[in-house]
C-alpha positions as a printed Julia matrix, in Angstrom:
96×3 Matrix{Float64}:
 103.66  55.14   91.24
 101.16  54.38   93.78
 102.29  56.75   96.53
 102.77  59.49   93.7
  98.62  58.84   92.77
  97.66  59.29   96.07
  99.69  62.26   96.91
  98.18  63.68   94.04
  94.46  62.78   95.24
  95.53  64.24   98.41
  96.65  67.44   96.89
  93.04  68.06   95.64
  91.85  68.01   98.52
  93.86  70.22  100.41
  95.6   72.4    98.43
  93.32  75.38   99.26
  95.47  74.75  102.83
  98.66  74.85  101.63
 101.03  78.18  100.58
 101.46  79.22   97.6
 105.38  78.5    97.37
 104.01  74.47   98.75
 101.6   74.2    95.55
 104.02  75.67   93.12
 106.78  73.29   94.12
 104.57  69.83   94.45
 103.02  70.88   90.85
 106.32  71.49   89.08
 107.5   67.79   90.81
 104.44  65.92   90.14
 102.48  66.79   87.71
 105.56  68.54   85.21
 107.6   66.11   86.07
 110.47  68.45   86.83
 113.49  67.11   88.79
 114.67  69.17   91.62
 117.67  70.69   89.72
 115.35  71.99   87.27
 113.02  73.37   90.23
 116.02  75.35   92.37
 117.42  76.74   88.88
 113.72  78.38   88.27
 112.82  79.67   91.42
 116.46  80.48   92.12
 116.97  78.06   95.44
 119.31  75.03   96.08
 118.39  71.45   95.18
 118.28  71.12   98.69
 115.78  73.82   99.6
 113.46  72.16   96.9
 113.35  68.93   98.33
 112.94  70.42  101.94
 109.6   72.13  100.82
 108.4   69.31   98.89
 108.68  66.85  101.81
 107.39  69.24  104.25
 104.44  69.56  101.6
 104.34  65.99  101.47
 104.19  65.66  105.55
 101.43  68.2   105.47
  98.82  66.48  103.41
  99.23  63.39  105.22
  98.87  65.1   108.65
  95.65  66.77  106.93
  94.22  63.01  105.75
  94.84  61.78  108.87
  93.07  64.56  110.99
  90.14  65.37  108.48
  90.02  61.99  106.6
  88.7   63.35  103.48
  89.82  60.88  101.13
  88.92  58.2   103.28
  85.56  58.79  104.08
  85.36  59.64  100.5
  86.3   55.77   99.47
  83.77  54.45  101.82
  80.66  56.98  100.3
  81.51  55.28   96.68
  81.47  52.29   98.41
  78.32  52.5    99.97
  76.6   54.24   96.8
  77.3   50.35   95.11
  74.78  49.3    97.17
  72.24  52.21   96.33
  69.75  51.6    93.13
  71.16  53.46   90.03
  68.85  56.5    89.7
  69.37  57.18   93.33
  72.86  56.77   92.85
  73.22  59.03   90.18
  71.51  61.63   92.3
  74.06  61.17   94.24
  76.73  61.66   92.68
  75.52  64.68   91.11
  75.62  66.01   94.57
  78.99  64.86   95.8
């Protein structure tokens, strides 16, 4: 459940870098829950070709966290705003 939360944190970051087919497939298997038989009988593919694309998908946004470090540097900002008083905080935030 873990990995599947931060795939999905991932994904909002970088979907805007993925194709279309990519975003499609990773939607229909994590957030519609679909299973893979479902997802090759509706875009007319094998079970196999589903899977392929959805762990190439998978490969990509790590690849993309580890180069750009979105999420990352992300955590450590809303770590460091603890540390900030409240109003400035919240100006912040309203920024990020």
């Amino acid at each position: 459940m873990e990995n599947t939360v931060y795939l999905t944190i991932l994904y909002d970051y970088y979907k805007n870098l993925l194709t279309e087919k990519q975003c499609l497939y990773f939607e229909d298997y994590y957030f519609y829950n679909l299973t893979l038989s479902e997802m090759a009988q509706s875009y007319h593919v094998t079970r196999s070709a589903v899977n392929k694309q959805i762990n190439l998908t998978i490969e990509k946004l790590n690849e993309y966290e580890s180069k750009l470090n979105l999420y990352a540097n992300s955590l450590k900002i809303k770590k460091l705003l603890e540390t900030v008083p409240k109003e400035t905080r919240e100006k912040i935030e309203k920024l990020i």
